[in-house]
C-alpha positions as CSV (number, residue, x, y, z in Angstrom):
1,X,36.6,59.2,-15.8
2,X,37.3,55.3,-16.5
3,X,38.4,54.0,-19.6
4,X,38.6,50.2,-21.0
5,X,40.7,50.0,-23.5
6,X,40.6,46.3,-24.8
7,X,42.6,45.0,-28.1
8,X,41.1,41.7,-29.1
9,X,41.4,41.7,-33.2
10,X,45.1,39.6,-33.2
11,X,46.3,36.8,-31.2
12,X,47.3,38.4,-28.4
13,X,44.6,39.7,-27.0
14,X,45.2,42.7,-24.2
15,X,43.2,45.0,-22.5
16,X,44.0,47.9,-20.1
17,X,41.8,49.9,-17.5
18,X,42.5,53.4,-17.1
19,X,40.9,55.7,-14.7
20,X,41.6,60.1,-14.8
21,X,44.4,59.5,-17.6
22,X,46.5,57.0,-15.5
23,X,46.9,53.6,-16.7
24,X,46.3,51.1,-13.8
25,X,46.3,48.0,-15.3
26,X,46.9,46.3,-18.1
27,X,46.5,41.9,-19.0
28,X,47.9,39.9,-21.5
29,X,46.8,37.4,-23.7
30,X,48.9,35.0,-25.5
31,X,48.5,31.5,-26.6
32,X,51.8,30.2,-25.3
33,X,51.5,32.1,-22.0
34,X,48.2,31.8,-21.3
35,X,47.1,31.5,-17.8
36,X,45.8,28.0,-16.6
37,X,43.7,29.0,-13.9
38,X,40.7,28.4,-13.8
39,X,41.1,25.2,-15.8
40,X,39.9,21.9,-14.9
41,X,42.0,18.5,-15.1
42,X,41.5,15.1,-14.7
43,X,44.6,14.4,-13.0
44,X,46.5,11.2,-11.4
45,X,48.2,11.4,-7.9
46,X,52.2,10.3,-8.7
47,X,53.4,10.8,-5.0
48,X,52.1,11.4,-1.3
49,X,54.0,13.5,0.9
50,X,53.4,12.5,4.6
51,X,56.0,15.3,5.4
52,X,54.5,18.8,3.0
53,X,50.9,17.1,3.5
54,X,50.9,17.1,-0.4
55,X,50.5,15.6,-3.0
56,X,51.8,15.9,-6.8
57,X,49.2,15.2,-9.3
58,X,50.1,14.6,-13.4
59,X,47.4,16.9,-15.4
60,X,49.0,16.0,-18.6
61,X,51.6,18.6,-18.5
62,X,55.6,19.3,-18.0
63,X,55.6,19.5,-14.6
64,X,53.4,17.7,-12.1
65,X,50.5,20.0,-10.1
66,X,51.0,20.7,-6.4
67,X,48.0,19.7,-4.3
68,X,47.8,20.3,-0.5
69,X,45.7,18.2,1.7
70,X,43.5,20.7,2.9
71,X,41.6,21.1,-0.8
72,X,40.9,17.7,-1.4
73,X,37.4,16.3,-1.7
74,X,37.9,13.9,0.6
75,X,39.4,16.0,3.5
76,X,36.9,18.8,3.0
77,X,33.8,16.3,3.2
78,X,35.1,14.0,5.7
79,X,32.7,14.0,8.7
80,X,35.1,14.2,11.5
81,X,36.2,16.6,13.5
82,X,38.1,19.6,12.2
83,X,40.7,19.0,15.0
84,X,40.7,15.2,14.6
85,X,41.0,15.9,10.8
86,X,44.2,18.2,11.0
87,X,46.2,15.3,13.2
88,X,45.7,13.3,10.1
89,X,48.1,13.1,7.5
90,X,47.5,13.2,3.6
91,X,48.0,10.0,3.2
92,X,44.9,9.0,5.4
93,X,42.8,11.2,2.2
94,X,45.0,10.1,-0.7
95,X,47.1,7.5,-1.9
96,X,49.3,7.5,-5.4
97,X,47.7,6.5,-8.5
98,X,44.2,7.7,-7.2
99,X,42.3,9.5,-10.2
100,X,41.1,12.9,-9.3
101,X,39.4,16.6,-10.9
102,X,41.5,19.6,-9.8
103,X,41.5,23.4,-11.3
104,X,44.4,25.4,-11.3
105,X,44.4,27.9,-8.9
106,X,48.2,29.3,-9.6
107,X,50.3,29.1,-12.8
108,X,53.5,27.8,-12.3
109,X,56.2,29.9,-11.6
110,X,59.9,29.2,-12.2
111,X,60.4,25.8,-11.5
112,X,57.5,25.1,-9.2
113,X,54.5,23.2,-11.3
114,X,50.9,24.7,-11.1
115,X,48.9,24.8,-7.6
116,X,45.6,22.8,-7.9
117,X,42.9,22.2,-6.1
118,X,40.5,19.1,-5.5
119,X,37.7,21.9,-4.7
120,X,35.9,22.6,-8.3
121,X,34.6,26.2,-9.1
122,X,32.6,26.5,-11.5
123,X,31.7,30.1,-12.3
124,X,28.4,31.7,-13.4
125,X,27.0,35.1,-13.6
126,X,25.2,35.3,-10.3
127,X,26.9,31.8,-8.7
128,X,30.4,30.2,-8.2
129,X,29.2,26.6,-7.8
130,X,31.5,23.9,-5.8
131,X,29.7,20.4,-6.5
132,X,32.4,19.1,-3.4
133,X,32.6,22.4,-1.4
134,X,30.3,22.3,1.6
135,X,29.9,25.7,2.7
136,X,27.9,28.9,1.6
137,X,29.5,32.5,1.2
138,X,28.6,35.9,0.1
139,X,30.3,38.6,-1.8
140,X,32.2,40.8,1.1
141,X,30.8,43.6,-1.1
142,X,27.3,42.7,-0.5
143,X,26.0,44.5,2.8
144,X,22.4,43.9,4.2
145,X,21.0,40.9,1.8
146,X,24.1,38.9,3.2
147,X,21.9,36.6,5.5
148,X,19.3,36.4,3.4
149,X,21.3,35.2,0.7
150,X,23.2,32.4,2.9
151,X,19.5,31.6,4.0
152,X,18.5,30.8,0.6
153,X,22.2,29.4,-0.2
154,X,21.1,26.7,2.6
155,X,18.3,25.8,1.2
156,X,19.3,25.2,-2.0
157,X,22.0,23.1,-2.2
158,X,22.5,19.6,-1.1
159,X,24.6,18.2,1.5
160,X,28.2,18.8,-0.5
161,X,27.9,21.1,-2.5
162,X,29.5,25.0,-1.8
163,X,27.8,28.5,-2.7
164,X,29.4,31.4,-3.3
165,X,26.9,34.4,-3.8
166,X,28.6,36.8,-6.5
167,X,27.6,40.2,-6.4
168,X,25.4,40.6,-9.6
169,X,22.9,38.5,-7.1
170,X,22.0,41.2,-5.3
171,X,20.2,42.1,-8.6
172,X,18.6,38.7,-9.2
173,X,15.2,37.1,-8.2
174,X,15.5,34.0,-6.4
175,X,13.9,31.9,-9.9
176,X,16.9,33.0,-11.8
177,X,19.8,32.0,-8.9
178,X,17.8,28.4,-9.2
179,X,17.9,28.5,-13.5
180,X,21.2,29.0,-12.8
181,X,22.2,26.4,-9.8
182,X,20.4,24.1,-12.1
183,X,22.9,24.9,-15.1
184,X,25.8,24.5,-13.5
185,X,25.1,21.2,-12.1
186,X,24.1,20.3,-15.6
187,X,27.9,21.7,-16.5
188,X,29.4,19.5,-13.7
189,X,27.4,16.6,-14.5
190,X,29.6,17.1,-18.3
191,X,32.6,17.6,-16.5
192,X,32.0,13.9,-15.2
193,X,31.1,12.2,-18.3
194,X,33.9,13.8,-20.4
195,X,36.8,13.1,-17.8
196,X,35.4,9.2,-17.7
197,X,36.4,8.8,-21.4
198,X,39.7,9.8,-20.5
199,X,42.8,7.1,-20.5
200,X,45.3,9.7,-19.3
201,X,45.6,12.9,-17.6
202,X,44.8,16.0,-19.1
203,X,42.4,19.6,-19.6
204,X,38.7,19.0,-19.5
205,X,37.9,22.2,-19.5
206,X,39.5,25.0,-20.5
207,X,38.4,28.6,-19.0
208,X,38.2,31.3,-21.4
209,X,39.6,33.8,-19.0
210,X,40.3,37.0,-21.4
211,X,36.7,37.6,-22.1
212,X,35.7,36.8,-17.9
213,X,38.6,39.1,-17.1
214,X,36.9,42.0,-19.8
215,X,33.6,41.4,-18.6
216,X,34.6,41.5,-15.0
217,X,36.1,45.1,-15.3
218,X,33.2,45.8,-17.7
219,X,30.7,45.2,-14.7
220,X,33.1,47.3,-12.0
221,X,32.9,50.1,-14.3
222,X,30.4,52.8,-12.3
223,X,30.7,55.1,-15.8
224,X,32.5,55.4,-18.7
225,X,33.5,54.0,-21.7
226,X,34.6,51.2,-23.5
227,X,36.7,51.1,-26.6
228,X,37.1,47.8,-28.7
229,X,38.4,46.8,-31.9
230,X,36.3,43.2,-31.9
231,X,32.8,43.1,-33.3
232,X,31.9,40.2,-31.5
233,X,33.4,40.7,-28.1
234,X,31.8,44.2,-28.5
235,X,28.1,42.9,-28.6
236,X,28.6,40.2,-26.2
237,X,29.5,43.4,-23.7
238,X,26.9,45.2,-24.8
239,X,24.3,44.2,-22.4
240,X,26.4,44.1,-19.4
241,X,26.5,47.4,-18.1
242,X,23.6,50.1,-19.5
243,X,26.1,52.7,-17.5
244,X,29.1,52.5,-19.9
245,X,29.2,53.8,-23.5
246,X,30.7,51.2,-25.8
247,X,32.5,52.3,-28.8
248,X,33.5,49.5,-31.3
249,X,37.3,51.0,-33.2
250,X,38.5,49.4,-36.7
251,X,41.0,52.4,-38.1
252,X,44.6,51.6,-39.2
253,X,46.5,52.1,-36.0
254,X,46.6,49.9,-33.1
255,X,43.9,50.9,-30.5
256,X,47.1,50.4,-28.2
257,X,48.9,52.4,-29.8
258,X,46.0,55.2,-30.5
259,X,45.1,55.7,-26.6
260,X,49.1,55.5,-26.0
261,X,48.9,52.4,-23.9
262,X,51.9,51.0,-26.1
263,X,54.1,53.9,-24.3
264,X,52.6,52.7,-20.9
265,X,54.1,49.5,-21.5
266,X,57.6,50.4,-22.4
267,X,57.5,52.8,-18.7
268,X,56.0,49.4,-17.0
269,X,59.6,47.6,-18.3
270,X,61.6,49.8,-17.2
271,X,64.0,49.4,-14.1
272,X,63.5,53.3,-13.6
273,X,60.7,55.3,-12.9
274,X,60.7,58.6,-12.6
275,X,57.8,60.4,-10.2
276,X,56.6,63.7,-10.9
277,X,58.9,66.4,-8.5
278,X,61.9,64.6,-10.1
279,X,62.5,61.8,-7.6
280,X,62.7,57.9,-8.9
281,X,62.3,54.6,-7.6
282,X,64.3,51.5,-8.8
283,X,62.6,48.3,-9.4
284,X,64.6,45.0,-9.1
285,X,62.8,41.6,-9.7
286,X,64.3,38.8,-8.5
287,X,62.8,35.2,-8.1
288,X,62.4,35.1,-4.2
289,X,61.3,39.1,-3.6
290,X,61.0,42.4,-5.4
291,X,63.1,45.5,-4.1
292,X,62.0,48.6,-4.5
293,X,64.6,51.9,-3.9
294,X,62.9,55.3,-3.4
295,X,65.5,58.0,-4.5
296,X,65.0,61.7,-4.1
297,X,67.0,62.0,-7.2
298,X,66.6,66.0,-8.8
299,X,63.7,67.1,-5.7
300,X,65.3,69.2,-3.3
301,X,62.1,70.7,-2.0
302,X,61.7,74.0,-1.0
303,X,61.4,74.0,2.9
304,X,63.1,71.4,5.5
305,X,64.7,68.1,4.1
306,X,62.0,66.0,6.2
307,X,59.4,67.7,4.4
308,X,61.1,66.7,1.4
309,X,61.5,62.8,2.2
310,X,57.8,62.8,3.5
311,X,56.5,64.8,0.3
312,X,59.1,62.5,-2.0
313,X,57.8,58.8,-0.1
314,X,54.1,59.8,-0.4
315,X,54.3,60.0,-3.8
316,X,56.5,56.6,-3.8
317,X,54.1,55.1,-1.9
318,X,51.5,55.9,-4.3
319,X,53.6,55.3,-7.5
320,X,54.7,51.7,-6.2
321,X,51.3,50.8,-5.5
322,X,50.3,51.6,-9.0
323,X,53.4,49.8,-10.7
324,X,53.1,46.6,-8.8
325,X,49.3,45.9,-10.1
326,X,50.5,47.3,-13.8
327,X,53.5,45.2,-13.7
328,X,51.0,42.6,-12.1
329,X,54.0,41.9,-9.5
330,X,53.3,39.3,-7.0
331,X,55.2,37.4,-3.6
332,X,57.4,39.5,-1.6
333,X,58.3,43.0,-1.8
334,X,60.3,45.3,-0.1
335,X,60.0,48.9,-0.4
336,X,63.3,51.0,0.6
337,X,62.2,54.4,1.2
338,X,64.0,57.3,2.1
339,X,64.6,57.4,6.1
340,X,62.2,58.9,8.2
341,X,62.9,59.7,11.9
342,X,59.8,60.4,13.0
343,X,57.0,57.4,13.6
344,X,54.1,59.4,12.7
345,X,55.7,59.9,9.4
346,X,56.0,56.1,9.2
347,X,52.7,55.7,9.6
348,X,51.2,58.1,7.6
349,X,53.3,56.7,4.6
350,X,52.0,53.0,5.7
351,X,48.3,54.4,5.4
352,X,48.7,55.8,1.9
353,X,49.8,53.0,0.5
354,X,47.3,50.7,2.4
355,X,44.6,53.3,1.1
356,X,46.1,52.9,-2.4
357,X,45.8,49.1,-2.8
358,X,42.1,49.2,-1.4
359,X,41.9,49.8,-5.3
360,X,43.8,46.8,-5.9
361,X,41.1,43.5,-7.1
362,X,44.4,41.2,-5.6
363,X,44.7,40.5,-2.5
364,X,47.7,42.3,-0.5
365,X,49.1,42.6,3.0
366,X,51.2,45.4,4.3
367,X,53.2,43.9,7.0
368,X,54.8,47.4,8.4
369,X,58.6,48.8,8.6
370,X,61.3,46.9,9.9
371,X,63.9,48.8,12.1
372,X,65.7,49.5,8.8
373,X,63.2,51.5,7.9
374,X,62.2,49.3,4.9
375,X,58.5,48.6,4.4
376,X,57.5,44.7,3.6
377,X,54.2,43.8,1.7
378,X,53.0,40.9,-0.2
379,X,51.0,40.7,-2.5
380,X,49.3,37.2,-3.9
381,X,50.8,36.1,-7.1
382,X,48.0,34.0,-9.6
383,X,49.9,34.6,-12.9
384,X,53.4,36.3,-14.3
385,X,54.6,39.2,-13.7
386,X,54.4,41.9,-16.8
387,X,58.3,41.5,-16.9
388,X,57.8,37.3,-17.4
389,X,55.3,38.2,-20.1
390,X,56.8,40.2,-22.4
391,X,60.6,39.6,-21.4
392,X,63.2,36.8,-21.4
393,X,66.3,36.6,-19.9
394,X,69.3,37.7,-21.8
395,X,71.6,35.4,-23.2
396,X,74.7,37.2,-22.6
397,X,74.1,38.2,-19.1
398,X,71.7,35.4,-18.3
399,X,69.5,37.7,-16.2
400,X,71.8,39.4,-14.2
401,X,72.2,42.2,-15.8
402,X,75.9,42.6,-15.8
403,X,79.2,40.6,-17.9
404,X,82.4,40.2,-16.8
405,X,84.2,43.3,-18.3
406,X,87.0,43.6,-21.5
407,X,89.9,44.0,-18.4
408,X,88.7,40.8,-16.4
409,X,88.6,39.2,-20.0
410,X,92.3,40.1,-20.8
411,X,94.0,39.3,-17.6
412,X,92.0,35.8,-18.0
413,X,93.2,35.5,-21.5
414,X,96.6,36.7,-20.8
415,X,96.9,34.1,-17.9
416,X,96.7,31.3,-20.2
417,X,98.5,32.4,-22.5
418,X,101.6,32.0,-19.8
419,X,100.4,28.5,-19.5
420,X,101.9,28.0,-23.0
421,X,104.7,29.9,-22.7
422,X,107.0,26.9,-22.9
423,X,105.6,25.7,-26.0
424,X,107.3,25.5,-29.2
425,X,105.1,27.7,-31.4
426,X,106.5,31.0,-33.3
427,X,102.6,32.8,-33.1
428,X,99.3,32.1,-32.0
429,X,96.2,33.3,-33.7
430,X,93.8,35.2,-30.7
431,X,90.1,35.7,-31.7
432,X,89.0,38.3,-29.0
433,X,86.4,41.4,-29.4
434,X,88.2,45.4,-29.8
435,X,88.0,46.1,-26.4
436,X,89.6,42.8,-25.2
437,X,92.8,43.6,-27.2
438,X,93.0,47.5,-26.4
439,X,93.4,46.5,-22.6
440,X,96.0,44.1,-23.8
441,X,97.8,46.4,-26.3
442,X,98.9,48.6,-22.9
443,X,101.0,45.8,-21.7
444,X,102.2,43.8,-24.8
445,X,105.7,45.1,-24.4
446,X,105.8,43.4,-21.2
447,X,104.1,40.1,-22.9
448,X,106.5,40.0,-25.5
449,X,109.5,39.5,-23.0
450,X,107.7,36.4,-21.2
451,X,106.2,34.9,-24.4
452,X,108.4,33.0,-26.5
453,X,105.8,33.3,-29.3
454,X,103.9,36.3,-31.2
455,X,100.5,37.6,-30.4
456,X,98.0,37.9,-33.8
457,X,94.5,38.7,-33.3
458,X,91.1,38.0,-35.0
459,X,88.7,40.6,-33.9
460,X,85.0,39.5,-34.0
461,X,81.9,41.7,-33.0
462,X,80.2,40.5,-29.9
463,X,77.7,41.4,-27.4
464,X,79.7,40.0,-24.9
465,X,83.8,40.1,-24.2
466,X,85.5,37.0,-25.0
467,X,88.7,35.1,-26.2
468,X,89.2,32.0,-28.0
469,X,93.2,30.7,-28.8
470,X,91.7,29.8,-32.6
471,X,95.6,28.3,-33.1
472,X,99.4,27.9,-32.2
473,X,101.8,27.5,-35.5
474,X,104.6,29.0,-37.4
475,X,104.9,32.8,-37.9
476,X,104.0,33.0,-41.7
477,X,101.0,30.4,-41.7
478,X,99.8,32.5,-38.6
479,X,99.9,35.9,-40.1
480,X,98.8,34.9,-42.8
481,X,95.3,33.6,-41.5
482,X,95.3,36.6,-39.5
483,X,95.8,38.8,-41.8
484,X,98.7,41.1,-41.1
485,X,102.3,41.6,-42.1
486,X,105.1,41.5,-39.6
């Protein structure tokens, strides 16, 4: 049984797929964060890299776009030689200050600006048209109409212009793939005239990729049904797929929270996750790579312990699979599972998770086990990561999940505190957090015979252990701002 759950009636629109009770994906939404693929610039080239055949190209935004050699217009149409082409470098295709259209094809990440490329798409409902693109492809999903559709694909276009059969074309008749061909050259013709009013770089067109993303999983949906808590979206699906039941919500509480997807979410954060016979994997996201730690935690199993680590990494292999498209987790990621002697365990293990991401729309490659035992994928990374979405990084630990503790604190603070101990001053007046002071209240005794001067203390609540040496001075004007008697 699959499931669209799809919250559209705030500004942060969401929508999550579920199929037999399980969650397996769920997209977000937001204004601020929204994805910029799929957008179209009119961009200018700032610098040529001979060395990264690159180039960087300002759209308008923060951070220049990165642009490769191999997607621009100009490389992709030039009529040498594909060998005489490559022993060229960018700059023979580009130079800086050239005026060009490019669309997004990754968000940027980090501190890496937004991958473009000079090859347009522009997407219709039986049709990806690329006015500068020069080839014509088919749908891998489509079986025995594939050469008739790159036949017709041939004849159609003109000499520079790409075709990519979606496919929903399978379903068309060859009048409505030319209505449509027709309309989106009309679209690019726009493009055109709207970025030669531009003076500067900047968005030309900007892709309305929640509603593409709903009706996409709409039109994958063999059965089932569709819940959605916006009229409008609602009738706009409604013709899309006669198969699927949809069912327009407007009661009091969150659709989210109604079909429990809001509990989903809170799992998908989590560092933890726990798998059914009591084992647990550990997620840790970093930057360069995810790890992922397969515990047997509170499974024991009931025969031999190799049955128990098989049982236990099948369903880790299985679990991961699922978390990595929920937490939309992309790049590099290494899965620790627990040590298997035997190779045909290793493979068996490899082949459920390969069969698992067969499910998976983004495109992932299982490289195999390394002699550690640890199995390396990756998996193509077009947006954020759930985690990037919803979290930040927190100010006290800065990310890393960890402070430097109240005893590390106190032998810091009690370290400079020697540094004064020839000074002239009766008391000093310590702000410092509970814990920070109970470390140091073990070895004033011992402080009191090297310092000439008396310890007061301002305790502050704080998320994080610290000290600050607020002020040196006489006895009573020190007491007195802390406080105490003496």
């Amino acid at each position: 049984m699959e499931k669209l759950i799809v919250n559209a009636a705030s500004r942060e629109k969401r929508f999550a797929f579920v199929r037999n009770n399980t969650v397996e994906e769920i997209i977000f939404d937001r204004p601020e964060q929204r994805s910029l693929v799929g957008n179209i610039y009119y961009g200018t080239v700032t610098k040529v890299l001979p060395g990264m055949n690159a180039a960087f190209i300002d759209i308008g935004g923060e951070k220049n776009a990165y642009l490769h050699r191999d997607v621009l217009p100009s490389y992709v149409l030039s009529p040498e030689r594909s060998i005489d082409k490559e022993k060229k470098s960018v700059s023979s295709f580009v130079h800086q200050g050239e005026k060009l259209l490019v669309q997004v094809d990754k968000d940027a990440t980090g501190p890496k600006g937004a991958r473009v490329t000079g090859i347009i798409e522009i997407m219709g409902d039986n049709l990806v048209y690329m006015p500068k693109g020069r080839y014509v492809a088919v749908s891998k999903k489509i079986g025995d109409e594939k050469e008739q559709l790159r036949g017709l694909g041939s004849r159609l276009k003109k000499e520079d212009e790409g075709l990519i059969f979606r496919t929903s074309s399978t379903s068309a008749t060859q009048e409505e793939i030319e209505n449509e061909l027709s309309i989106l050259r009309n679209q690019y013709k726009e493009l055109l005239e709207k970025a030669a009013s531009f003076k500067k770089p900047g968005m030309i067109y900007q892709k309305d990729t929640f509603t593409e993303l709903v009706l996409e999983s709409v039109m994958k949906m063999s059965s089932g049904e569709v819940f959605i808590d916006d009229l409008s979206l609602k009738q706009h699906l409604q013709s899309k797929n006669a198969n699927l039941k949809i069912t327009y919500y407007n009661g009091k509480e969150n659709i989210f929270t109604l079909h429990r997807i809001e509990h989903e979410i809170d799992k998908a954060l989590k560092r933890i996750v726990w798998l059914d016979n009591g084992a647990y994997l550990i997620f840790d996201e970093t930057e360069a790579l995810t790890i992922i730690d397969v515990n047997t935690g509170k499974f024991s199993g009931k025969n031999d312990y190799q049955d128990t680590v098989v049982k236990t990494n099948t369903l880790a292999a299985i679990e991961t699979a699922r978390q990595l498209k929920l937490r939309d987790i992309g790049g590099i990621v290494l899965i620790d599972f627990i040590d298997m002697k035997n190779e045909k365990d290793k493979r068996y293990i490899q082949e459920t998770i390969e069969k698992e991401f067969q499910k998976d729309k983004t495109r992932t490659k299982i490289i195999g086990f390394t002699s550690l035992g640890i199995l390396q994928l990756t998996r193509k990374k077009t947006k954020v990561s759930l985690s990037e979405a919803l979290q930040e990084k927190c100010p006290v630990c800065e990310g890393t999940g960890k402070i430097l503790s109240a005893e590390t604190i106190a032998f810091r603070l009690e370290r400079e505190l020697l540094e004064h101990r020839s000074s002239d001053a009766e008391a000093v007046l310590i702000e410092t957090t509970k814990e920070v002071k109970k470390v140091l209240a073990t070895h004033l005794d011992m402080l009191a015979e090297w310092l000439p001067f008396k310890l007061f203390f301002s305790i502050q609540l704080s998320p994080h252990h610290h000290y600050v040496l607020k002020q040196f001075g006489n006895l009573d004007e020190i007491a007195q701002k802390a406080g105490e008697s003496y």
